[in-house]
N, C-alpha and C positions, 0 to 999 in steps of 0.2 A: 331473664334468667329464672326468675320465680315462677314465670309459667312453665318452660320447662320441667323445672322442679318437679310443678304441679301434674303436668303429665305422665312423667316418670313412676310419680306417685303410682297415677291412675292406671299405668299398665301392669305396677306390680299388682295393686289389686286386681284388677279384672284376672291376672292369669291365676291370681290365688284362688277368688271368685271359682273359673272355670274349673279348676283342678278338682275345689270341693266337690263340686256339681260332681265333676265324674268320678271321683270317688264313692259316690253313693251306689247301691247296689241299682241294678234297672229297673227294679219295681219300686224305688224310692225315687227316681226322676220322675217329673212332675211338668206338666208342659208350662204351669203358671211360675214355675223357676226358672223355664227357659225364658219368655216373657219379658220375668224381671230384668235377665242380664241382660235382653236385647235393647230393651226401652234404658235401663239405667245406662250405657255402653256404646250406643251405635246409634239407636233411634226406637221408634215406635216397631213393634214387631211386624203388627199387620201390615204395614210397607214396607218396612226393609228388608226383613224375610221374603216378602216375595218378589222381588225384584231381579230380572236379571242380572246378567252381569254387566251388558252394554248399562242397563237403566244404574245398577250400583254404582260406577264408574261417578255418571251423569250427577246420581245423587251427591255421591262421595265432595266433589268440586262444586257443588252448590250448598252443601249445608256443614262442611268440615274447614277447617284454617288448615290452608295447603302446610303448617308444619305438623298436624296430627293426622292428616289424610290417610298416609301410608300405613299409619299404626290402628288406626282405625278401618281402614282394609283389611287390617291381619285380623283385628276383634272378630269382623264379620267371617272368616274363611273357620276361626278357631269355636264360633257359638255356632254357625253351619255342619262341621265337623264333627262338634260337641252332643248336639243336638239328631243327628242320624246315629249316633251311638245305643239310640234308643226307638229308633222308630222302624216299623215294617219296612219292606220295600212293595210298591214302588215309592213311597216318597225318600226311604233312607238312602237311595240310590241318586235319587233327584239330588238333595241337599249334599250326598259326596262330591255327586260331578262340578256341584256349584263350587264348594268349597276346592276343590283341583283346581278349577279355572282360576280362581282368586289367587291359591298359592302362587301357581305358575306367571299369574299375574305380577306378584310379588318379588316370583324368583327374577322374573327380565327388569323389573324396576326398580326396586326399592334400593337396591348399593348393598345390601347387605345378604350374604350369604347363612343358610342359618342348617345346619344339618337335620334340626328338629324339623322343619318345614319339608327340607328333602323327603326325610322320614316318611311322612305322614302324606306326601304325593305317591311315596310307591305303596301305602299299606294301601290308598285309595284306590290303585291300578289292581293292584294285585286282587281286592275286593270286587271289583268290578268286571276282571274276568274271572273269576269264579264265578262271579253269577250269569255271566256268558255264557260259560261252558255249561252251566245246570240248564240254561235254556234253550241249550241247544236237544238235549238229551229226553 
């Protein structure tokens, strides 16, 4: 139960965490604050960040207690998402698509329905063809 607890904690921070971050105007985001939330939150940046999806998965069930796994797939889809809020493409483009695969990862597994997650798969669709269609043209 105290662990629990203790997790609960940890998601309400991290999503307070996150909010702050994007709260900040874009030229106050700072890569060394993305960094921070990824190493305090999920792992070391330079490998989790770059990690597919199959290797995240891989990672996820080797270095996570199968009761925070899920919640900690959401971290990585929300600091992914968080994190292209602020960067060019082509990488902001990269880090969307990751971040979709994970949702939708989310959405067939985790039991839990979340409209905020919905959300944020169709603002990433609807992103991603815009930038279609500009490359088409």
């Amino acid at each position: 139960m105290l662990q629990r607890d203790y997790f609960l904690r940890l998601i309400e921070e991290f999503m307070a965490a996150v909010s702050k971050f994007l709260e900040k105007d874009e030229a106050q985001r700072h890569d060394d604050d993305m960094r921070d939330l990824y190493r305090e939150y999920v792992g070391p940046y330079d490998i989790v960040r770059n990690l597919s999806f199959d290797e995240l998965i891989a990672y996820s069930k080797d270095n996570w207690r199968p009761q925070e796994r899920m919640d900690r797939i959401h971290f990585m889809a929300e600091l992914l998402y968080a994190e292209a809020s602020y960067k060019a493409n082509p990488l902001r483009d990269l880090l969307l698509g990751k971040a979709y695969q994970i949702y939708s990862y989310l959405d067939a597994n985790s039991g839990v329905m979340s409209l905020d997650r919905r959300q944020k798969m169709e603002e990433i669709s609807s992103l991603t063809r815009q930038n279609d269609k500009k490359m088409e043209i």
